[in-house]
C-alpha positions in Angstrom: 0.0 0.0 0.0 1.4 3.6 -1.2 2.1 6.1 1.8 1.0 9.1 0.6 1.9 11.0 3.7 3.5 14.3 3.4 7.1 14.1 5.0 7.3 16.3 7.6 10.3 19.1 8.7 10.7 20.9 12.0 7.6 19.7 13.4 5.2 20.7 10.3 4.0 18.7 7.1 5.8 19.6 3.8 3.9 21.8 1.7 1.6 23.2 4.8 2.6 26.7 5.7 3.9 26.6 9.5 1.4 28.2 12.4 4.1 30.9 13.5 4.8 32.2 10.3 6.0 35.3 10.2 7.2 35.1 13.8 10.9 35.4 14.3 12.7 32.2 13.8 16.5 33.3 14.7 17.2 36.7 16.6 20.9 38.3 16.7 20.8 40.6 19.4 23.9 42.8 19.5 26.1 40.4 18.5 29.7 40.8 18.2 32.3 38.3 17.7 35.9 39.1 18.1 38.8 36.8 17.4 42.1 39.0 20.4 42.3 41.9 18.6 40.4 41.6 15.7 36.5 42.3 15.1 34.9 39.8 13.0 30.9 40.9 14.1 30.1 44.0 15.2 27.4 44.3 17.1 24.5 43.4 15.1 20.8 42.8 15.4 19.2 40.5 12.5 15.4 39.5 13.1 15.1 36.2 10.7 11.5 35.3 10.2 9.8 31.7 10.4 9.7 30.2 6.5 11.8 32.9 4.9 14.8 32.3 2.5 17.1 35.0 4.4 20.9 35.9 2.5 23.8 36.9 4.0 26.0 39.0 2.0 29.3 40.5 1.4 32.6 40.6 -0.1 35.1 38.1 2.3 35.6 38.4 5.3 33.0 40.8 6.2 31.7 38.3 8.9 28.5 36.6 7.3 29.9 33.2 8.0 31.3 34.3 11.4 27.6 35.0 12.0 26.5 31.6 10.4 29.0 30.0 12.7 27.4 31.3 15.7 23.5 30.4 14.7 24.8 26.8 14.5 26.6 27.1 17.5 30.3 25.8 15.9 31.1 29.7 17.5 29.5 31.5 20.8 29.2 35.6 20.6 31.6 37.6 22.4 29.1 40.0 23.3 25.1 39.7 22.3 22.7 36.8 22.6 21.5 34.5 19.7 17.2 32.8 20.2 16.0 30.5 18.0 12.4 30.2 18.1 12.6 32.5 21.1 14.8 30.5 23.3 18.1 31.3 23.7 21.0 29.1 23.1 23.8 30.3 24.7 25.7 27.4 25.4 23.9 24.8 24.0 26.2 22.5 22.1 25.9 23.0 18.2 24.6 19.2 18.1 21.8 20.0 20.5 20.1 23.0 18.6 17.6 22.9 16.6 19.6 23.5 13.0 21.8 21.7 10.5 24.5 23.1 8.2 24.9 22.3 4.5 28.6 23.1 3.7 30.1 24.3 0.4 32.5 21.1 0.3 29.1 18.7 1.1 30.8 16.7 3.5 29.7 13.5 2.1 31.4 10.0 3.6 33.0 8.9 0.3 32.5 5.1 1.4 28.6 5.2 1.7 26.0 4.8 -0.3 23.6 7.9 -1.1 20.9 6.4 1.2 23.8 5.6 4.2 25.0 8.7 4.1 21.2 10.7 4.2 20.4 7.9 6.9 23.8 8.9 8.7 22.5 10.9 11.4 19.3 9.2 12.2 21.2 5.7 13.1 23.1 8.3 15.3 19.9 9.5 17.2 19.2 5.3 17.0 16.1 6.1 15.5 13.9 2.6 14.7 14.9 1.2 11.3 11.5 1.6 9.5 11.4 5.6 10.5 14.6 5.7 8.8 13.5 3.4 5.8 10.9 6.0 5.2 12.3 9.6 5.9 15.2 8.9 3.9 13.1 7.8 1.0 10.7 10.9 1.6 13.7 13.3 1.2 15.4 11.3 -1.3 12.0 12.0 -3.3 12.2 15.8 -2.2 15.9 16.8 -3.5 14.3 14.5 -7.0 17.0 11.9 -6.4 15.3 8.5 -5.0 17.0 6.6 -8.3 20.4 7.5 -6.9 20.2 5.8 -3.6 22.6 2.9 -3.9 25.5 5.3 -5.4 28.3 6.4 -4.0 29.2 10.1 -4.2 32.3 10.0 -6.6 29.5 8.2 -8.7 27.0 11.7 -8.6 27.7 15.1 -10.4 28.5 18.2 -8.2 25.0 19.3 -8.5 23.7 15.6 -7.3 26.5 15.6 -4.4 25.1 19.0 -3.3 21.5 17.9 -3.8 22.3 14.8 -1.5 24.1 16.7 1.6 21.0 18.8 1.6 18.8 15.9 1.9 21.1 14.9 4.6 20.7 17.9 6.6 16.4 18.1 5.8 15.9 14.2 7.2 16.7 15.2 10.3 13.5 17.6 10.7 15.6 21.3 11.5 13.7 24.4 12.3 16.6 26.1 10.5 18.6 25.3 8.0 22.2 27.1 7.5 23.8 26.8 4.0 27.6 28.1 3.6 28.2 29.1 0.2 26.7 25.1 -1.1 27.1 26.3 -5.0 30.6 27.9 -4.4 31.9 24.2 -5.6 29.5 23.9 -9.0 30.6 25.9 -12.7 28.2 28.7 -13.8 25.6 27.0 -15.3 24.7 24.6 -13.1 25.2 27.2 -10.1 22.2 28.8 -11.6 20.2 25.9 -12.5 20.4 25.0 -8.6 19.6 28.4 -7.4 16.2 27.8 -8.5 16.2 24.1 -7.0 17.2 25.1 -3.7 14.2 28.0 -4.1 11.8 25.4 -4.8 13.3 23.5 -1.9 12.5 25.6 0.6 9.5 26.6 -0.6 8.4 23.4 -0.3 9.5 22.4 3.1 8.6 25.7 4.6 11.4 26.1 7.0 13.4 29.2 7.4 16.9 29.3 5.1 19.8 31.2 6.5 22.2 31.3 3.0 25.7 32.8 2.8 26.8 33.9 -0.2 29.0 36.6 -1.5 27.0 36.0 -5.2 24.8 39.1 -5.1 23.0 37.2 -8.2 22.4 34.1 -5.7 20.5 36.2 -3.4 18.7 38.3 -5.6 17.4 35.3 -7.2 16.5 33.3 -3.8 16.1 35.6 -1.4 13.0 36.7 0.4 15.2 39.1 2.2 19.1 39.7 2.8 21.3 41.4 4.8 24.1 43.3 3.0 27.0 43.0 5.4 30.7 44.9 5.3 33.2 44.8 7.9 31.3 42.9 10.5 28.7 45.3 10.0 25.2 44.8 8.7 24.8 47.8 5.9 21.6 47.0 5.0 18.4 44.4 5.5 15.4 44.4 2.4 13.8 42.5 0.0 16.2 41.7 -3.4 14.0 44.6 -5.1 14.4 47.3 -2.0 18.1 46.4 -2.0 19.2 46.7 -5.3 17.0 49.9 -6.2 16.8 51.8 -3.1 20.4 51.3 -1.3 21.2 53.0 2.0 24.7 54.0 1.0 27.4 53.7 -1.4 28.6 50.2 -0.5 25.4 49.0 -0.9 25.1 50.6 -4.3 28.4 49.5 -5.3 28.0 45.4 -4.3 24.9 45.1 -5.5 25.2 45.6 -9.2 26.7 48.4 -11.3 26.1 51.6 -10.5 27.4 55.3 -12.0 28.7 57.4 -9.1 28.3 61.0 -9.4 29.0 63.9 -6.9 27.3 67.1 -6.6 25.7 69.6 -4.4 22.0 69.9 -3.1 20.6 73.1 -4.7 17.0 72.8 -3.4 14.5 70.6 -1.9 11.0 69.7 -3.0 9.6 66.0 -4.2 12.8 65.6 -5.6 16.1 67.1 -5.0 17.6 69.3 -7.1 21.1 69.1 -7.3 24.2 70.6 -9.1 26.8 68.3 -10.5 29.4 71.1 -11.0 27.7 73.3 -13.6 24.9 70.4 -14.3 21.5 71.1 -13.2 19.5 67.5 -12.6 17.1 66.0 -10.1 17.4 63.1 -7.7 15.9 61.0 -5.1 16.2 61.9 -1.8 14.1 59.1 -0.3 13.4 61.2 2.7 17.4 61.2 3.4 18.3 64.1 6.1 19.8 66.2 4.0 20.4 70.2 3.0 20.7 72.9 0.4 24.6 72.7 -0.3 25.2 69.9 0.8 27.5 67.7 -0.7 25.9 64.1 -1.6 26.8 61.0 -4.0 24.2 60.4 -6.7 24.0 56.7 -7.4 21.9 56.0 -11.2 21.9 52.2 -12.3 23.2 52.0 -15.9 20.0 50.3 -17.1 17.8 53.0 -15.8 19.6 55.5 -17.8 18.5 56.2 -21.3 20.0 57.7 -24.9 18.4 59.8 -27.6 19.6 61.3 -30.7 20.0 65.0 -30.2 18.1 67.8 -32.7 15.2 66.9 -34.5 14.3 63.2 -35.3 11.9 60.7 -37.3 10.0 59.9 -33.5 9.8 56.3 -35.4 13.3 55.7 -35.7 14.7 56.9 -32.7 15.0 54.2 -30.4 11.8 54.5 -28.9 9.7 51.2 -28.8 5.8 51.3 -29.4 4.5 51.0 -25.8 6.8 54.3 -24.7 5.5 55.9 -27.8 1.6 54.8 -27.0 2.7 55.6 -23.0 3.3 59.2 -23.9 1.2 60.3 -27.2 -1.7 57.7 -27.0 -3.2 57.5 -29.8 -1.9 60.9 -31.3 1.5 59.9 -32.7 3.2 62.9 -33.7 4.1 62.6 -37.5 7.2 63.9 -39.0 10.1 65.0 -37.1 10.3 65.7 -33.6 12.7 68.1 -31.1 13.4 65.1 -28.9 14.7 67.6 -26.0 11.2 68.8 -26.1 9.5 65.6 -26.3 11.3 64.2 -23.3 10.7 67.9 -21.6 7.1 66.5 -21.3 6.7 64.4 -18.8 7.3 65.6 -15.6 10.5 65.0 -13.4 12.5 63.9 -16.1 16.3 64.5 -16.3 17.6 65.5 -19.5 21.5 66.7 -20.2 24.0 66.5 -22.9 26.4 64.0 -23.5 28.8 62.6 -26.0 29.4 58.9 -27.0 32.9 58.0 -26.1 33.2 54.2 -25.8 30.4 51.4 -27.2 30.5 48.3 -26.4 28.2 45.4 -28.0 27.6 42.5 -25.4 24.9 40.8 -27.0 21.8 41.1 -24.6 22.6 45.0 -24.4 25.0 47.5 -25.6 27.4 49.1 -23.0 28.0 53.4 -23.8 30.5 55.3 -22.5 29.2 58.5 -22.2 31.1 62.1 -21.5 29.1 64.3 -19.6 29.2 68.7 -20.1 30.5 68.5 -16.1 33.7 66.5 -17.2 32.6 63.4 -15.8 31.4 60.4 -17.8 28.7 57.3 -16.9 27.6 54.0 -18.0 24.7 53.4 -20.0 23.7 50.0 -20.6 20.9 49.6 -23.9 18.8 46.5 -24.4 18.9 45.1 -27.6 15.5 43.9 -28.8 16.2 43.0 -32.3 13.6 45.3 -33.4 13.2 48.4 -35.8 13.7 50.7 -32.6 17.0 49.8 -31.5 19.2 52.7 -31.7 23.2 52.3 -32.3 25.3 55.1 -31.1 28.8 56.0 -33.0 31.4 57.1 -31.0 31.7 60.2 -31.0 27.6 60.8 -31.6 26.5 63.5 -29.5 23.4 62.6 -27.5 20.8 63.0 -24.8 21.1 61.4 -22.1 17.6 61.2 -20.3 16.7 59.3 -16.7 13.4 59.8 -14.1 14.5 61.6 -11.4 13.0 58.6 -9.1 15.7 56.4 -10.4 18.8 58.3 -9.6 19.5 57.4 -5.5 20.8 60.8 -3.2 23.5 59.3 -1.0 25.0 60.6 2.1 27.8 58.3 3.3 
């Protein structure tokens, strides 16, 4: 007779969403970590809620493992406290909380089979025989592996060897799961192909993921939330989307993606800010940032957010404008003839539009890449999609051009 029993994790049925969602699940409380002299954590506070993919992020060393290592209990806080599921664990042995660890090197006993080495830590807890039987099968069948049971790892791929330690660390039922860098190990393509696994994974178990990468693609893809972390400090904690287009400060910016950096001056205040970029009047975002006329502030603009237009007048159909911008902004009354495309993009309102002249273009296949020399002496990064269509627009170097963005998408910064 066919179980058809969901398998169950951290107390709750696969696939059923757990009672305390959205309650915390790990709590840092002014954690720091220090290793004699050195800092590695600095005193921060994370709240990581019940069933959510959380990232850690950063460039090495910044101390997102550090912190990793102290959730699982393999470190214990200098200063600060550390709950999971609102009970503290100071000094509870790493083997006595409530998590497992999936490793980038997957840890896998090289002399057991696939099943032996998910069953491993059950026969450690002597759990009966038949439990075993049937969890190991049930997570075997979650990580879409039950045909590879009676393998060894040097028989499986790097993707089915990273597949099987995380079955490994799921059979035995964690509230949280911690994952070190697991794709580190894999080539490109089948880094990304897992991303989405491990996505589905979770989703489908419903326990909370802690992930450290330093892959700001890994945790834009997976995450529900991350924490952008620098120098044992956490510099930032938002959803992929809040992150990557509304960053708290430079570093932020920086990591996460490309971004132009330009500096300037705060000329005036109002829904957005106006600001001077030595002789170049444009508007920016404050994002209700604390700031003041003449004061000196970073403005961050995403090269993809930035775009080009042939200066002078123009055939409106053959300058790089595709058909839902031009229905957007004329509806049905297309404008015939040619067209002062300053003017035109002088229309809507809160638009940026300054001069600029083509100094470096690049064709990358998805998008063209422009250098672009600004009237101020400085020059950005423009990045173009390339739809294949009769509006792409192809710049020659040395083309002069406008260079248009919404003043929503250029990011004041103060530090």
């Amino acid at each position: 007779m066919t179980d058809n029993r969901l398998p169950v994790y951290g107390g709750e049925e696969l696939g059923k969403t757990p009672e305390h969602h959205g309650s915390v699940a790990v709590g840092v409380v002014d954690v720091t970590k220090r290793f004699g002299e050195f800092t590695a954590v600095d005193n921060i506070s994370l709240d990581i809620r019940d069933g959510e993919f959380f990232s850690m992020l950063g460039p090495s060393g910044c101390g997102k493992t550090t912190t990793l290592r102290m959730i699982a209990g393999f470190e214990q806080p200098s200063l600060g406290e550390i709950f999971i599921h609102g009970q503290p664990v100071a000094g509870i042995p790493a083997y006595k909380r409530p998590v497992n660890t999936v490793f980038q090197n997957y840890a896998l006993f090289p002399h057991m089979t696939v099943a032996q080495n998910v069953a491993f830590g059950l026969e450690m807890k002597k759990t009966p025989k038949a439990e075993i039987e049937r969890r190991v099968g049930d997570v075997l069948d979650l990580v879409r592996l039950p045909h590879l049971r009676d393998r060894r790892p040097k028989q499986l791929s790097g993707g089915q060897q990273q597949r099987i330690a995380l079955a490994r660390a799921l059979v035995n039922k964690p509230e949280v799961l911690l994952l070190d860098e697991p794709l580190g190990a894999l080539d490109l393509k089948l880094r990304k192909a897992m991303q989405l696994e491990l996505k589905q994974i979770q989703a489908e178990v419903g326990i909370t993921f802690i992930y450290v990468t330093h892959d700001q693609e890994e945790a834009l893809t997976m995450s529900d939330r991350i924490a952008v972390m620098d120098a044992g400090i956490v510099q930032q904690v938002g959803a992929p989307r809040e992150i990557y287009e509304y960053p708290q400060n430079r570093f932020v910016a920086d990591f996460i993606g490309e971004t132009n950096f330009v500096t300037g001056k705060i000329a005036e205040l109002g829904e957005f800010a106006s600001i001077d970029l030595g002789g170049l009047a444009v508007l920016g975002n404050a994002g209700g940032r604390d700031v003041a006329p003449g004061e000196e502030i970073t403005l961050a603009i995403r090269p993809e957010k930035i775009n080009l237009y042939p200066q002078g007048e123009v055939d409106i159909m053959k300058a790089g404008v595709d058909a839902d911008e031009l229905e957007q902004l004329f509806g049905s009354q297309l404008p015939e003839g040619k067209v002062d495309m300053r003017k035109w993009l002088a229309t809507e309102k809160n638009n940026v539009v300054i001069d600029g002249r083509i100094q470096e273009a690049i064709y990358i296949g998805t998008d063209t890449r422009y250098r672009v020399a600004l009237d101020n002496n400085a020059s950005i990064f423009v990045r173009v999609q390339n739809f294949g269509s009769r509006y792409d627009q192809f710049f020659d170097i040395g083309s002069t051009v406008y260079v248009h963005w919404a003043a929503e998408n250029a990011q004041v910064l103060t530090e």
